[in-house]
RODO-2510 file (C-alpha; in nm, 4 decimals, decimal comma):
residues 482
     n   res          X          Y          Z
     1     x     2,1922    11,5175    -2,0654
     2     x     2,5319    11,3888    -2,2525
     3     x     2,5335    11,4199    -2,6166
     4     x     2,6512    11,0803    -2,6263
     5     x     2,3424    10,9653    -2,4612
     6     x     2,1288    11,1835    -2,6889
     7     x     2,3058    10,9961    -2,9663
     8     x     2,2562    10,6201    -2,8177
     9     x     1,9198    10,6674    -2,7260
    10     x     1,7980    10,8249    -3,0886
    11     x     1,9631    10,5137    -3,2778
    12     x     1,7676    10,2875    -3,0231
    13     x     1,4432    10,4707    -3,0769
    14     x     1,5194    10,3788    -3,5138
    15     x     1,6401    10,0722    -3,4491
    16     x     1,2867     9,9771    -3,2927
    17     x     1,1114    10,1950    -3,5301
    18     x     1,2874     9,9877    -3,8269
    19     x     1,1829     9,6621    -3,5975
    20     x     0,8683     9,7724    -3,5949
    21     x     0,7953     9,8480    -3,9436
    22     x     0,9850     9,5080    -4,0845
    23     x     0,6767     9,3184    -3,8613
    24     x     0,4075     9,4951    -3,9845
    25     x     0,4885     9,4761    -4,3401
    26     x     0,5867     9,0665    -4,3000
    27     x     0,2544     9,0347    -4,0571
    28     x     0,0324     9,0663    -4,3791
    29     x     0,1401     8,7838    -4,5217
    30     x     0,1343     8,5340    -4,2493
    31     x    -0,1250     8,3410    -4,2528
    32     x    -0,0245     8,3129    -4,6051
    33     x     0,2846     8,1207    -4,4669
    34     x     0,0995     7,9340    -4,1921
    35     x    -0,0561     7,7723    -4,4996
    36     x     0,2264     7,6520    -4,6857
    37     x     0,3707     7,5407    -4,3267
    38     x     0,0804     7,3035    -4,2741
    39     x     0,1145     7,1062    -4,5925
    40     x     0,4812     6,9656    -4,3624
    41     x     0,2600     6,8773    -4,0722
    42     x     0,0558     6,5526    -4,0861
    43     x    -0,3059     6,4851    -4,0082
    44     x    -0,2732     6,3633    -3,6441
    45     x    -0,6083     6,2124    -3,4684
    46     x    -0,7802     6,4237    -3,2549
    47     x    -0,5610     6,4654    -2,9111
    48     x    -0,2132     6,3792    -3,0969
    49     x     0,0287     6,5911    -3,2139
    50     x     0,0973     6,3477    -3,5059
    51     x    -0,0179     6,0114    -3,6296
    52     x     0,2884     5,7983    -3,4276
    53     x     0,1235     5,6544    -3,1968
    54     x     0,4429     5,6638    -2,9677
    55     x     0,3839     6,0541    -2,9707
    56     x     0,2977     6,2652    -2,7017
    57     x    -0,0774     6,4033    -2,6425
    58     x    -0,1809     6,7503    -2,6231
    59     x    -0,2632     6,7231    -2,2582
    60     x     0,1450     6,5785    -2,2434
    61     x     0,2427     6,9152    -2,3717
    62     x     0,0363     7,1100    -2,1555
    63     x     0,1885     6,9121    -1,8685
    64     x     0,5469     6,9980    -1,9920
    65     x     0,4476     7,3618    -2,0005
    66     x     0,3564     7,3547    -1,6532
    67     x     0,7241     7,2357    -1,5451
    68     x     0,7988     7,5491    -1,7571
    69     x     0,5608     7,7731    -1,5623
    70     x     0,6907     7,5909    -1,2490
    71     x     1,0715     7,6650    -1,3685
    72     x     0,9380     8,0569    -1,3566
    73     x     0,9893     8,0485    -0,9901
    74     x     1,3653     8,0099    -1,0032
    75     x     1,3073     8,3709    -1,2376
    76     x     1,0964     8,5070    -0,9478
    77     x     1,3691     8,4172    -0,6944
    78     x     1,6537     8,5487    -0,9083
    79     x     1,5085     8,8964    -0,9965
    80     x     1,3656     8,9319    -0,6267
    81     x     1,6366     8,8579    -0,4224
    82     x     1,8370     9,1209    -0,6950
    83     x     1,6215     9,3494    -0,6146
    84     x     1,6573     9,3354    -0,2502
    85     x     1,9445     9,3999    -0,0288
    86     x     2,2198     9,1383     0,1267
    87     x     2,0667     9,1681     0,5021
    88     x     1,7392     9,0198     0,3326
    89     x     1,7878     8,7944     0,0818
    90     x     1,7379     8,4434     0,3051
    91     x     1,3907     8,5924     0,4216
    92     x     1,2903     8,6463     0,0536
    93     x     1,4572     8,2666    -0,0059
    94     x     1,2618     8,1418     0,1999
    95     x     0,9338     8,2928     0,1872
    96     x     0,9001     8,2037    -0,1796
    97     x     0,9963     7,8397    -0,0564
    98     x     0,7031     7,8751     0,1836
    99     x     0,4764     7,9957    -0,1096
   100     x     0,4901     7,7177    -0,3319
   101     x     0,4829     7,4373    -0,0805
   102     x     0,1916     7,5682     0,0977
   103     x     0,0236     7,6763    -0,2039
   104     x     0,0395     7,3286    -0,3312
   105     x    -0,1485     7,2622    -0,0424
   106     x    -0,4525     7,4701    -0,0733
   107     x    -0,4504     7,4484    -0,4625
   108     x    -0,4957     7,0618    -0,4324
   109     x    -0,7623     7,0475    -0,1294
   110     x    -0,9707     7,3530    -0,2407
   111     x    -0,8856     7,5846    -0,5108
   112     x    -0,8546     7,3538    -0,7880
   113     x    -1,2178     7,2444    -0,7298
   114     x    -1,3492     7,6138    -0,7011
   115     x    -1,1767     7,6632    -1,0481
   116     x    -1,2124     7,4061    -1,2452
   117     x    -1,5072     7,1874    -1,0782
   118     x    -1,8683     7,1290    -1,2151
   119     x    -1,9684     7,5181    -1,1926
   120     x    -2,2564     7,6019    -0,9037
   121     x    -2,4769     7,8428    -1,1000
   122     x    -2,1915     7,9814    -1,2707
   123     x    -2,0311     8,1118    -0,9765
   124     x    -1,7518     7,8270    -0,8445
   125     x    -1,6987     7,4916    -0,9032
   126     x    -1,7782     7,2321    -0,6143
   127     x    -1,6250     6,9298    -0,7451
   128     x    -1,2493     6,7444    -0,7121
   129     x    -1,1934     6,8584    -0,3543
   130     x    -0,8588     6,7031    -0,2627
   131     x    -0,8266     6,5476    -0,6307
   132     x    -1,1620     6,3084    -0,5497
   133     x    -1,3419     6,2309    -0,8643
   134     x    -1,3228     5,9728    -1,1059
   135     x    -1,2758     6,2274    -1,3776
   136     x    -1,0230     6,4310    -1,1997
   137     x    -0,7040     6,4450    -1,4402
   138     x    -0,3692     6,5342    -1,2535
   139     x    -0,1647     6,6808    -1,5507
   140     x    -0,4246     6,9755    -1,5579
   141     x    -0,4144     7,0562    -1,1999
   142     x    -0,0561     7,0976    -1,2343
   143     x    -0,0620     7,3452    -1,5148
   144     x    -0,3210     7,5387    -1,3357
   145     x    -0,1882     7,5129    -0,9962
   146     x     0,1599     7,6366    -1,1310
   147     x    -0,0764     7,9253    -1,2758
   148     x    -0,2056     8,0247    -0,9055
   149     x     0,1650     8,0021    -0,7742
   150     x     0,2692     8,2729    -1,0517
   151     x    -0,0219     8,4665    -0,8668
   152     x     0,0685     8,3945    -0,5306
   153     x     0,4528     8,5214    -0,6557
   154     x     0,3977     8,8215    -0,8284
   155     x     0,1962     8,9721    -0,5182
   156     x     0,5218     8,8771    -0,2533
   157     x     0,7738     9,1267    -0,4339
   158     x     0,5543     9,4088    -0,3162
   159     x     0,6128     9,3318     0,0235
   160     x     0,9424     9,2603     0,0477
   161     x     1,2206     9,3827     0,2655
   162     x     0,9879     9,4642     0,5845
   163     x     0,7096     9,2310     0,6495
   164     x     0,6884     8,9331     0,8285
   165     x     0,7137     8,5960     0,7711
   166     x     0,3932     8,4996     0,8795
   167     x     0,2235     8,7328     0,6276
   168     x     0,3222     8,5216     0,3465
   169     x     0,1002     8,1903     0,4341
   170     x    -0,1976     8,4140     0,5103
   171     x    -0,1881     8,5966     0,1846
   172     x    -0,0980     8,2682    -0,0281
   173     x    -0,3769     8,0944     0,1505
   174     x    -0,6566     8,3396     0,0696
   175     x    -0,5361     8,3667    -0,3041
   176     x    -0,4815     8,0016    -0,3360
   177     x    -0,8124     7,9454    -0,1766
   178     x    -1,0700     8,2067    -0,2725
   179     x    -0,8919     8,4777    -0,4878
   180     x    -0,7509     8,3237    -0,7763
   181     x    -0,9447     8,0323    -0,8121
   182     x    -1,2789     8,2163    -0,8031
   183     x    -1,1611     8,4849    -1,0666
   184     x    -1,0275     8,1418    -1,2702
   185     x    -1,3876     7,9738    -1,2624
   186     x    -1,5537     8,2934    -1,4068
   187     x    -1,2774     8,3476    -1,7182
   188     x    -1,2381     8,0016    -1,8383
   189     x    -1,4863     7,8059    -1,7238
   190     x    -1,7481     7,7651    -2,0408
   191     x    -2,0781     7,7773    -1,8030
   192     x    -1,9405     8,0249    -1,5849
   193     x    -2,2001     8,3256    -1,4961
   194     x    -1,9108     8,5490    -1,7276
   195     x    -1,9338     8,3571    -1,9796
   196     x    -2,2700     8,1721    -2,0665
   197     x    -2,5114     8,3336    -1,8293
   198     x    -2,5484     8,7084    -1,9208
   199     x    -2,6872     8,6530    -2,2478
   200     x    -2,3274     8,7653    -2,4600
   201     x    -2,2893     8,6512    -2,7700
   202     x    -1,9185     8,7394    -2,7184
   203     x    -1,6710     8,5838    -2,4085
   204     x    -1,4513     8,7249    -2,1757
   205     x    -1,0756     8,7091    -2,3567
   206     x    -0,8054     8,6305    -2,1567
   207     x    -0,5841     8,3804    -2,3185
   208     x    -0,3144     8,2894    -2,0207
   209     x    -0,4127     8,4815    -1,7635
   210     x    -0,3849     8,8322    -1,7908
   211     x    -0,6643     8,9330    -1,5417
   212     x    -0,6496     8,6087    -1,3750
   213     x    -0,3300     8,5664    -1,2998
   214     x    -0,1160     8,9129    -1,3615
   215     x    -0,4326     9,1710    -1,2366
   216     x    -0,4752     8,8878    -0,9701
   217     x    -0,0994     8,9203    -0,8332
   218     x    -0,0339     9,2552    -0,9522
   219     x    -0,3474     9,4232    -0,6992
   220     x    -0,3093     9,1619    -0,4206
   221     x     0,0960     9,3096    -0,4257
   222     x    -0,0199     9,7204    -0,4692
   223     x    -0,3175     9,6822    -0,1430
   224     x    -0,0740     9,4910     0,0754
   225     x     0,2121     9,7557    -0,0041
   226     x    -0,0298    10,0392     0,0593
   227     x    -0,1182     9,8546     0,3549
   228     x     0,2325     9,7876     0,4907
   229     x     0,3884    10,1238     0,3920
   230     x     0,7068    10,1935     0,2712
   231     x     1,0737    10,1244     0,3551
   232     x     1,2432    10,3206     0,5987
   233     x     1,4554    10,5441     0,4303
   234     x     1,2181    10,5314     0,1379
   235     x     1,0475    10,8177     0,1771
   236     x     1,1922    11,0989     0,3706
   237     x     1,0775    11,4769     0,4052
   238     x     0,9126    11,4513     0,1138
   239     x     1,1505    11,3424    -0,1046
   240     x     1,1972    10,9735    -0,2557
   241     x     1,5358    10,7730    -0,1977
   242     x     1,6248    10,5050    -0,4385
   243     x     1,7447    10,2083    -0,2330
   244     x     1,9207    10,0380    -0,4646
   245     x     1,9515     9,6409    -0,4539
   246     x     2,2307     9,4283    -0,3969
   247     x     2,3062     9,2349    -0,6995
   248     x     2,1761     9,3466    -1,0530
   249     x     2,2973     9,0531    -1,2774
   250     x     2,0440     8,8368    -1,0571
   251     x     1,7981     9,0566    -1,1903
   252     x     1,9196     9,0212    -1,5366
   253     x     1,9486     8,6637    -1,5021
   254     x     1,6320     8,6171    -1,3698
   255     x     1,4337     8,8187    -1,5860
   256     x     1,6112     8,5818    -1,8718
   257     x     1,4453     8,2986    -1,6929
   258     x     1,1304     8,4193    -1,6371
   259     x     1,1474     8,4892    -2,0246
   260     x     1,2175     8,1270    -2,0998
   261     x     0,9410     8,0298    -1,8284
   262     x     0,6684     8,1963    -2,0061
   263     x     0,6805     8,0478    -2,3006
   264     x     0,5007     7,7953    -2,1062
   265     x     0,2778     8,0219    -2,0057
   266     x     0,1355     8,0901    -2,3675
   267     x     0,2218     7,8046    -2,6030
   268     x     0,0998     7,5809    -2,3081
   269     x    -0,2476     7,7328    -2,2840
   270     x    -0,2957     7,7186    -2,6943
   271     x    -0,3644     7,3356    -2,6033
   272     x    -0,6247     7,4446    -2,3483
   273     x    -0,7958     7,5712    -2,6101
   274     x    -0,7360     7,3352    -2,8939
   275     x    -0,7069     7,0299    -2,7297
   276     x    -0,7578     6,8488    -3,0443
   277     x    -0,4204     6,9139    -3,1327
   278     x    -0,3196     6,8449    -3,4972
   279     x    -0,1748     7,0795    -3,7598
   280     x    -0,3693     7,4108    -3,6782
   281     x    -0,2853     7,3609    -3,2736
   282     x     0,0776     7,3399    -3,4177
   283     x     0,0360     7,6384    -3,6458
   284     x    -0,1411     7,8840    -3,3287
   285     x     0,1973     7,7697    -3,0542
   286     x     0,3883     7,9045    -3,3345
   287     x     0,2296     8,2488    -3,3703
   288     x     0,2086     8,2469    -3,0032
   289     x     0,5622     8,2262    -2,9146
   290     x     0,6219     8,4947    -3,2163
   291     x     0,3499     8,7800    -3,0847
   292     x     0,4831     8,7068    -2,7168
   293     x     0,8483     8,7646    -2,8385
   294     x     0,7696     9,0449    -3,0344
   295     x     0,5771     9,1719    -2,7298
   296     x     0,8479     9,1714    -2,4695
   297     x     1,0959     9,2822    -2,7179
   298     x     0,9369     9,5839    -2,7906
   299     x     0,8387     9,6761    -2,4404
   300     x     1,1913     9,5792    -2,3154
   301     x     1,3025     9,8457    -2,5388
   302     x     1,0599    10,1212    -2,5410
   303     x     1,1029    10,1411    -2,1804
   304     x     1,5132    10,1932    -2,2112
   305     x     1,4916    10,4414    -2,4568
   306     x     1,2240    10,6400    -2,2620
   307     x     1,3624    10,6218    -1,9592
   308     x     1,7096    10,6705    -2,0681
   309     x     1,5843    11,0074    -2,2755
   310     x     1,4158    11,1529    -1,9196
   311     x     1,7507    11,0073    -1,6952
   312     x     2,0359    11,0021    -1,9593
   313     x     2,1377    10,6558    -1,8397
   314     x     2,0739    10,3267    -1,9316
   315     x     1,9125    10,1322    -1,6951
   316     x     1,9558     9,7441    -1,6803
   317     x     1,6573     9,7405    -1,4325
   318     x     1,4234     9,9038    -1,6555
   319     x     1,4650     9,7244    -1,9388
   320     x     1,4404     9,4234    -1,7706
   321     x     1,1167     9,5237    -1,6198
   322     x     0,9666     9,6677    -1,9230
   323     x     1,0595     9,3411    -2,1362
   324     x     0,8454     9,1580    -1,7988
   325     x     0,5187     9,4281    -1,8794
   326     x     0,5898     9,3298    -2,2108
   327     x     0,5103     8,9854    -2,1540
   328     x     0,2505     9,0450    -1,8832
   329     x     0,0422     9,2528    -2,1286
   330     x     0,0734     8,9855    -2,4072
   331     x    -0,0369     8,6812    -2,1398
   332     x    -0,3928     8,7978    -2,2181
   333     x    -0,4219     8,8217    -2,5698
   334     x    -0,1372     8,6880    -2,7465
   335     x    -0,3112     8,4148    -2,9306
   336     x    -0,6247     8,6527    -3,0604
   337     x    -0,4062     8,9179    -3,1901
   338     x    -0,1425     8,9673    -3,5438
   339     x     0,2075     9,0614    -3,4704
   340     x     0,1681     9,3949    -3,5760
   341     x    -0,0667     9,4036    -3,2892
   342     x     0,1704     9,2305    -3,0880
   343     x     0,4095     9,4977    -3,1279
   344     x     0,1913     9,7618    -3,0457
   345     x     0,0837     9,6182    -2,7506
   346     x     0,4583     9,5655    -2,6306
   347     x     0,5592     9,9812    -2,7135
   348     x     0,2625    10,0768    -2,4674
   349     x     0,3134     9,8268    -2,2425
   350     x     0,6666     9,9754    -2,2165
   351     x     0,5281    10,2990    -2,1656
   352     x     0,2586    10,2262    -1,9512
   353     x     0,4998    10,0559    -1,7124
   354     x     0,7555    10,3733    -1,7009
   355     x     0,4360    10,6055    -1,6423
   356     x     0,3236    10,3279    -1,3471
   357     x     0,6786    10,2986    -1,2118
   358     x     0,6930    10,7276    -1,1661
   359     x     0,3356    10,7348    -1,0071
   360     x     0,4107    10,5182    -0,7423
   361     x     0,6991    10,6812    -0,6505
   362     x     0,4728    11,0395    -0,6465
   363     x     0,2037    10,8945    -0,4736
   364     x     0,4714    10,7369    -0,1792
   365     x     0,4206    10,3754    -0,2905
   366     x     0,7074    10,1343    -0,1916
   367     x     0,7092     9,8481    -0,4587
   368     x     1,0412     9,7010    -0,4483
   369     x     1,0208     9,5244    -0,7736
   370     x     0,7615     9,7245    -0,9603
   371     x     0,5757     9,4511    -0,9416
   372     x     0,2691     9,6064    -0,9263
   373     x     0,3405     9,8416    -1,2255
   374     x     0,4896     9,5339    -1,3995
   375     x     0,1858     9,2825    -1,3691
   376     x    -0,0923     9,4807    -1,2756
   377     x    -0,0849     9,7709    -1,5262
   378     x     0,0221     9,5738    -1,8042
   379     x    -0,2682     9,2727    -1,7486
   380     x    -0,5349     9,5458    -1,7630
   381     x    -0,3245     9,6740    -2,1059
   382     x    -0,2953     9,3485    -2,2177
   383     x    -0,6957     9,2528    -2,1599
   384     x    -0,8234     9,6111    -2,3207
   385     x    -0,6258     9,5600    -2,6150
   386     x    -0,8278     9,2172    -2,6829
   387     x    -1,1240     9,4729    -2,6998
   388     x    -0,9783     9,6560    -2,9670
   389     x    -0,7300     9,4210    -3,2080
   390     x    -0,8848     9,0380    -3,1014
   391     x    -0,9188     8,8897    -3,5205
   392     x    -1,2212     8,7255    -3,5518
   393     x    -1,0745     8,4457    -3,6809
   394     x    -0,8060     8,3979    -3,4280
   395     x    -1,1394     8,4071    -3,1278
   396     x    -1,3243     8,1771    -3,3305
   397     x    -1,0863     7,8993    -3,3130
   398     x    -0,9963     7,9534    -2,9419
   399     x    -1,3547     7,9981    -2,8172
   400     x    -1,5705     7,9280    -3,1018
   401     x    -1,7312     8,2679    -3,0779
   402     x    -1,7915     8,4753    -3,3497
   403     x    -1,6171     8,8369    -3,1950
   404     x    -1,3370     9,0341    -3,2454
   405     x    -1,1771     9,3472    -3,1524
   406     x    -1,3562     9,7165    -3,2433
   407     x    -1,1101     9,7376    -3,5297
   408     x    -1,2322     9,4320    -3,6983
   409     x    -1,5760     9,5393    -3,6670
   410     x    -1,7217     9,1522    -3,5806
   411     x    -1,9019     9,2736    -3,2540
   412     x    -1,6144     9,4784    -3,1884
   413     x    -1,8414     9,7173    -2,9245
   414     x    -1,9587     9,3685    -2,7753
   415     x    -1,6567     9,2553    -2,7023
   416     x    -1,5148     9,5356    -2,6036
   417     x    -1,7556     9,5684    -2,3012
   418     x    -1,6984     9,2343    -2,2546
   419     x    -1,3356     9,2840    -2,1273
   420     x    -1,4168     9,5500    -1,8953
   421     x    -1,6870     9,3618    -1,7390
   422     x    -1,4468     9,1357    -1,6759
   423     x    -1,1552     9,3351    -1,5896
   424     x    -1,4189     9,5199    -1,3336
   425     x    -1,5401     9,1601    -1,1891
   426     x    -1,2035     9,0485    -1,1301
   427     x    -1,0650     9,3949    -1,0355
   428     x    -1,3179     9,3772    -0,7616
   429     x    -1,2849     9,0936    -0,6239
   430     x    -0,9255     9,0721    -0,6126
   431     x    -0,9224     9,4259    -0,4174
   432     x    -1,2223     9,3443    -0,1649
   433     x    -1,0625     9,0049    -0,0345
   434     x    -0,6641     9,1841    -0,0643
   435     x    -0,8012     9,5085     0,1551
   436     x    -0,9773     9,2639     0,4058
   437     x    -0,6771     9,0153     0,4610
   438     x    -0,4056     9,2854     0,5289
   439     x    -0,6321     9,5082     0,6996
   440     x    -0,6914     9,2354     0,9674
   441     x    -0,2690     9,1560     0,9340
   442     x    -0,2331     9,5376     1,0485
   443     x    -0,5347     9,5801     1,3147
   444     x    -0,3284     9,3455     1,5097
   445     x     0,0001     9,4379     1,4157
   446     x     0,0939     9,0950     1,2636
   447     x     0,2302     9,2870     0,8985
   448     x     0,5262     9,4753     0,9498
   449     x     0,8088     9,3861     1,1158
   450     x     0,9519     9,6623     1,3858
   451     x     1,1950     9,9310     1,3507
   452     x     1,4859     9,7131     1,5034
   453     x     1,4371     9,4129     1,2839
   454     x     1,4519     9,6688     1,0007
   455     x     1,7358     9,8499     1,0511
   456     x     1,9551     9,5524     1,1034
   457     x     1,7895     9,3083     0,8672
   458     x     1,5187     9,0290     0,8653
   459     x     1,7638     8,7490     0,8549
   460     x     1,9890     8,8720     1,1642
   461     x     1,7183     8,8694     1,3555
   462     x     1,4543     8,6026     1,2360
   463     x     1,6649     8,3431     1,0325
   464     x     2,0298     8,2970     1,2396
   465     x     2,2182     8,5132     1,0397
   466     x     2,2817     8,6914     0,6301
   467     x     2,2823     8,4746     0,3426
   468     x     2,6656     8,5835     0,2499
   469     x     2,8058     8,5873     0,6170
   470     x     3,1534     8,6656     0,5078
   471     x     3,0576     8,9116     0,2313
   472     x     2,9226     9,0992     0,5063
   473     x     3,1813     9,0004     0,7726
   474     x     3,4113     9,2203     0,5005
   475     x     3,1876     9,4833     0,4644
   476     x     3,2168     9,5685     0,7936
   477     x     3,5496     9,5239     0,8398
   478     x     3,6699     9,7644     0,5726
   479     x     3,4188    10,0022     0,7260
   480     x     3,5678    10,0055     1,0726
   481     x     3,9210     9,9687     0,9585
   482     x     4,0057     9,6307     1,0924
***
């Protein structure tokens, strides 16, 4: 390794360590400042976010943060199509097209009422079938439907670059339909069999949708990749073969995005929870868009400088990713947890998602994006840590449960179990309907496109032609010498 690098990486590894250590020390005084802050907010009526009555309710912002959420999928197409190569990118255009309109679809006849209906003995709900229901609210079933399309998303990365097209309405219909809206009902809903029929004193903690909608995506994308096998040229003679994609600054620019797009995510679901609004609503969006910053920043980072210490290069990809983990792992707790905590959950989360990149690679795993290391490693982080740093205080205003994490000592084993009970639920469930679904796909050799399609790329052969025609057109030329 270059000295240089050596150099570059150390002053990386203090510069977060500084980071770091500036957040824990101002972390102990900030609920100090929350205080002060509230005495400049006034006391708004209950479902305002201040006493003018031409301002906007809380159920107003949560439908804003679903155009946010919904804004995410530009990110998804961005970093994606990146990812991939030139020959593919209009197949992985339009697939995600076909993703959110049909998942619109199902998500408005069906899986909104299995989510968020009147619960059947805990286990779905069976109420607002195609938005029927005089107290069926359409700003919710926005937010939450833009929720199951992040699912629906995260899963199609895995498979991209050899699958086809028909694969994609299948999946999105069985997680739109059963998957994700199942898992939903038994997290958040308050009489769910999770949550009010086992006798707890404690809930399930997922704040945003860690397990719901990261473990949800993340093992829906890892089965149908183990399913589908890799690339060819992926794995040969033993050996792994980066295959590189075509244009890295989309995959910059739409990790960026999906940045900006989760802040919806987070702040948006605080008014889930608080749907009072008023000044300590206010005070909670604020400390959730600070933990979920600090969260992806240090993940973003950890994972450079580790991965530039074992390659001795920098890696835009990487980073990228890791600042995505980072944000993954903080969708599940960021509004129980301090920033310290924050920040600690971001450096592992950074790790964990280098360790997860390398053992998919060893154990022949083609994941295009990492999406599966990204989202489903870091939602399971993300969920555990709840177990462990959750503040009482924080829980009790968000669920009205008296529980925290094991360090606080408030039920701490309690709720502890509590999050793998879930994480096991919705682990297996997720995995049983994902191995059934693209086992079928395979039995009758409806998953993977053939050898010939491959080779000389899904859009030449299924969609009229490349998505840069004279890009390519030059390619060639310059390779034949006319």
């Amino acid at each position: 390794m270059h000295l240089e690098s050596w150099r570059c990486s150390l002053f990386l590894l203090v510069c977060t360590a500084l980071l770091l250590g500036s957040v824990v020390a101002s972390g102990v005084d900030l609920d100090e400042r929350q205080d002060q802050s509230r005495f400049l907010l006034e006391q708004a009526p209950p479902g305002q976010l201040s006493n003018n009555s031409s301002s906007y309710t809380a159920s107003d912002f949560v439908l804003l943060n679903g155009f946010l959420i919904f804004f995410m999928q530009i990110g998804f197409v961005s970093a994606e199509s990146g990812h991939g190569r030139a020959k593919n990118v209009r197949n992985i255009l339009l697939k995600n097209s076909v993703n959110i309109m049909l998942c619109a679809i199902c998500w408005w006849a069906v899986g909104y009422a299995f989510a968020y209906g009147k619960t059947a003995g805990g286990l779905l709900g069976i109420s607002h079938f195609f938005s029927d229901g005089e107290t069926f609210d359409s700003k919710p079933w926005f937010f939450t439907w833009a929720f199951c399309l992040s699912s629906v998303t995260i899963a199609s990365g895995c498979l991209a670059e050899r699958t086809h097209l028909f694969v994609y309405p299948v999946y999105t219909a069985v997680v739109s339909i059963i998957v994700h809206p199942v898992v939903a009902h038994w997290v958040w809903a308050p009489d769910s069999w999770l949550n009010a029929r086992i006798g707890s004193p404690c809930r399930f903690l997922d704040f945003a949708g860690g397990a719901v909608v990261h473990i949800v995506g993340g093992l829906t994308g890892l089965v149908g990749a183990i399913f589908c096998g890799p690339r060819m040229g992926r794995f040969e003679d033993g050996v792994h073969k980066d295959i590189p994609g075509h244009d890295v600054s989309s995959v910059s620019l739409g990790s960026l995005m999906l940045w900006f797009g989760w802040f919806g995510f987070n702040c948006g679901s605080t008014y889930i929870y608080m749907a009072d609004g008023g000044p300590a609503a206010s005070s909670a969006v604020s400390r959730v868009a600070l933990n979920m910053t600090l969260c992806a920043s240090a993940a973003g980072m950890t994972s450079l400088v580790v991965a530039s210490l074992q390659t001795g290069t920098f890696d835009l990809g990487v980073c990228c990713n890791g600042l995505m983990a980072g944000l993954s792992a903080s969708t599940a707790n960021v509004g129980f947890i301090t920033p310290w905590a924050s920040c600690i959950t971001g450096l592992l989360a950074g790790l964990l998602y280098v360790g997860s990149s390398r053992l998919l690679v060893r154990l022949g795993i083609d994941d295009p994006l990492d999406s599966s290391a990204i989202h489903c490693g870091s939602g399971l982080l993300g969920v555990i840590v709840s177990g462990f740093l959750a503040r009482p205080v924080y829980v009790r205003s968000m669920v009205g449960r008296s529980c925290g994490g094991l360090v606080y000592g408030t039920r701490g084993g309690v709720q502890l179990g509590m999050q793998m009970l879930g994480l096991a639920v919705s682990i297996a469930w997720t995995a049983f309907w994902s191995v059934l679904t693209f086992m079928t796909l395979k039995r009758f050799n409806l998953l993977r496109v053939d050898q010939q399609t491959e080779l000389a790329g899904i859009d030449n052969m299924e969609h009229g032609g490349p998505a840069y025609p004279e890009f390519l057109q030059r390619v060639q030329s310059s390779r034949t010498g006319f």
